[in-house]
C-alpha angles and dihedrals in degrees: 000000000000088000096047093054098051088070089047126075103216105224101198121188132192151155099248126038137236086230139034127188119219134171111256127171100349085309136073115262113200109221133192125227134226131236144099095272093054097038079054108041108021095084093043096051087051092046090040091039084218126157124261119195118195142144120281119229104148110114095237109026090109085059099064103038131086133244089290095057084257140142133151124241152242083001148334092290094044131101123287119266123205122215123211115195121212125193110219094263097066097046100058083036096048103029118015086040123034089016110047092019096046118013094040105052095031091054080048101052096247097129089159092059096051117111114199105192113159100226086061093062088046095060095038090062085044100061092033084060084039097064093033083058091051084044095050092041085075108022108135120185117283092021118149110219108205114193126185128203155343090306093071105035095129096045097089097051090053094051085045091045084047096033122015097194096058114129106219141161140188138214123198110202105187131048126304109215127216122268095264089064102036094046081070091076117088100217091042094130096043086052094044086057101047091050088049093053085073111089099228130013132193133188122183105259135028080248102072085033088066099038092064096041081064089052098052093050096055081045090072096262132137108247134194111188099186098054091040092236140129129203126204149151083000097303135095132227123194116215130195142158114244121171134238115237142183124240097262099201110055086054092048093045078055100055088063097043109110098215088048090050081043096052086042090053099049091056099045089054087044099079100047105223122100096247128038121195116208141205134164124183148153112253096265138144089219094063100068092232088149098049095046095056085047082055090043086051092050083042090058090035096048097036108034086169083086099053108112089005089072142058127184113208110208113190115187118186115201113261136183081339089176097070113079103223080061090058099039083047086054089048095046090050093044085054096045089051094055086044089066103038087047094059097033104031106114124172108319101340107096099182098213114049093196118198124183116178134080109300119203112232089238087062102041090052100071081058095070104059084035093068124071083205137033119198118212100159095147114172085244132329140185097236112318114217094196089077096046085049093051091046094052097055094041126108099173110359131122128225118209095197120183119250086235100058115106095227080061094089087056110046117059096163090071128090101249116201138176099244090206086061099089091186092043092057094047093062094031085067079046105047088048082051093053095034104128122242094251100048085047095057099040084052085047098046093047103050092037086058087045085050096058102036086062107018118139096297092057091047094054097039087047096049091044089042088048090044100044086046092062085073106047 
């Protein structure tokens, strides 16, 4: 495969980019940002030299390209990045509307919460030709073009529509719902194709695989299940689950690192009671940030041992703050919060530490070997790093992990729970407390080999090695 792709540029296009440029100190600073996709595919674009499009939102990343919207990162001697420039219009049209307002909630299985205005499609099929023009602009022969997400669903069919032979794949990085919840969508069918157009495609677990199979099939296309293919329009596109991982390495050197241990340690003695319970999340609806304090309030209810001895640690990090369920969600949490620590508060024990406000990675980290137990009961997620992270600095700590969480199928040494169990959750928190040493340490052992063995170097050399076969 090595060898194959030598010969090859990857052209790799996303929503979100790897840089961003911002105005610091009467210059420009160039910053990385986090995230999976550029932990996984930042080193390999250097070492390849390939090309990466993606939307520019730094406030200053149109000052630093060329005439072509271009500029190479991280350096001189770095790989080439792409800028795609949006008016306003497209922006709140593309990805404030049909992205966040229908693609979101209906992958996630929020059909109440879709809004199917028009204007919101238009301007989706506008941005999406508008990156498969800036594709098509340098597409040389022999060139992989490599797409990511729900943002870009429409992008593959356009390059096959341009250019035939172009070889093109798609990841889909968050859930595929079941027929029932994506016929809702007006445009499903125009959506279905463009995604098909790619030659393979790839979603994190055999669930969604086979929840757009299905699709495909009510669509009109030719599916074999089996074989995990679909054919339409005479061509054939190959579909398979392929996880997301972490780079393993980098959180288990961590875990050894003394200022980290030191920083971990500070925090732990900081809130004064022997266990401390953590979550983090983006202010989503989809994160089940509601329904988990509601299982924090029955804990402290059922199992009144814990009160004073116990303290839960909720991070929000802002999230599509312009549209206004986000704000009343935010309301609703703050409120709940202030409901619990109103009925159980005694002395100086307050039961729920609640933070709102952008958290670096750096500082979020220490927060992960301080807790005996992490919380990730999202509604429903695609994956969820945040639980694979926790579980790989951990020497003793426990992860309650959602059943609806796409990193469940993979990880069968977590507590799963229904978060919309309240009672369930309850003793779930209970059940991670009381868990035994032993037990703790055989969980541990058996997801943090998992961890390594795919961690975010297999995923990317699995989903390249499965593309590059369709064509053999």
């Amino acid at each position: 495969m090595e060898a194959e792709l030598k010969q090859k540029r990857l052209v790799l296009v996303s929503n979100g980019e790897p840089y961003k440029h911002v105005y610091q100190n009467q210059g420009i600073k160039q910053q990385k940002l986090a995230g999976g996709l550029t932990t996984g595919l930042d080193p390999m674009m250097q070492e390849d030299n390939g090309l990466w499009i993606a939307w520019g939102r730094g406030e200053a990343d149109f000052e630093v390209v060329d005439q072509d919207n271009k500029v190479k990162v991280p350096d001189n001697d770095g790989y080439t990045l792409k800028r795609v420039k949006l008016s306003e219009e497209e922006k709140n049209g593309f990805y404030y509307g049909f992205s966040n307002e229908v693609m979101w909630p209906i992958s996630h299985t929020f059909i109440s919460k879709a809004n199917y205005k028009e204007d919101y499609w238009l301007n989706y099929k506008q941005v999406n030709q508008k990156y498969a023009e800036s594709v098509l602009d340098e597409l040389q022969e022999d060139d992989l073009v490599w797409i990511h997400d729900y943002h870009l669903a429409l992008v593959p069919g356009i390059l096959k529509e341009e250019k035939p032979e172009t070889k093109t794949s798609l990841f889909w990085h968050i859930p595929w719902p079941a027929w029932e919840a994506f016929r809702t969508i007006p445009w499903r069918k125009e959506i279905i194709e463009g995604m098909l157009a790619a030659d393979f495609l790839a979603f994190h677990t055999d669930l969604f695989v086979y929840n757009f199979l299905s699709c495909a099939e009510k669509i009109g296309a030719e599916v074999n299940f089996s074989e995990k293919e679909v054919y339409y329009q005479g061509a054939k596109t190959r579909v398979e689950s392929i996880p997301l991982g972490i780079d393993y390495q980098k959180f288990s050197n961590l875990a050894q690192d003394e200022d980290y241990l030191a920083k971990a340690k500070e925090i732990k003695s900081s809130y004064e009671t022997e266990k401390l319970i953590f979550a983090v999340d983006r202010l989503d609806y989809t994160k089940g940030i509601e329904e988990r304090l509601a299982g924090i309030d029955k804990f402290f209810e059922k199992y009144p041992e814990y009160q004073c001895e116990l303290t839960f640690v909720q991070r929000v990090a802002p999230s599509r703050t312009g549209i206004e369920e986000y704000q009343q969600m935010k309301e609703r949490i703050e409120k709940k919060v202030g409901e619990i620590n109103g009925k159980y508060q005694k002395d100086k024990w307050q039961p729920v530490k609640y933070f709102y406000g952008s958290v670096p990675q750096e500082d979020l980290l220490p927060y992960y070997k301080a807790a005996d137990l992490a919380l990730i009961t999202a509604s429903i997620d695609g994956m969820n790093l945040v639980a694979k992270e926790y579980l790989a600095v951990q020497d003793s700590g426990v992860l309650l992990l959602s059943e609806f969480a796409g990193a469940a199928e993979y990880l069968d040494s977590a507590i799963q729970v229904n978060p919309y169990n309240t009672e369930e959750l309850a003793d779930g928190i209970y059940q991670g407390l009381e868990m035994p040493a032993a037990e703790k340490k055989e969980r541990l052992e058996q997801a943090q080999a998992d961890l390594k063995e795919y961690d975010i170097n297999w995923w990317r050399d699995y989903f390249l090695e499965n593309w590059i076969d369709c064509y053999e």
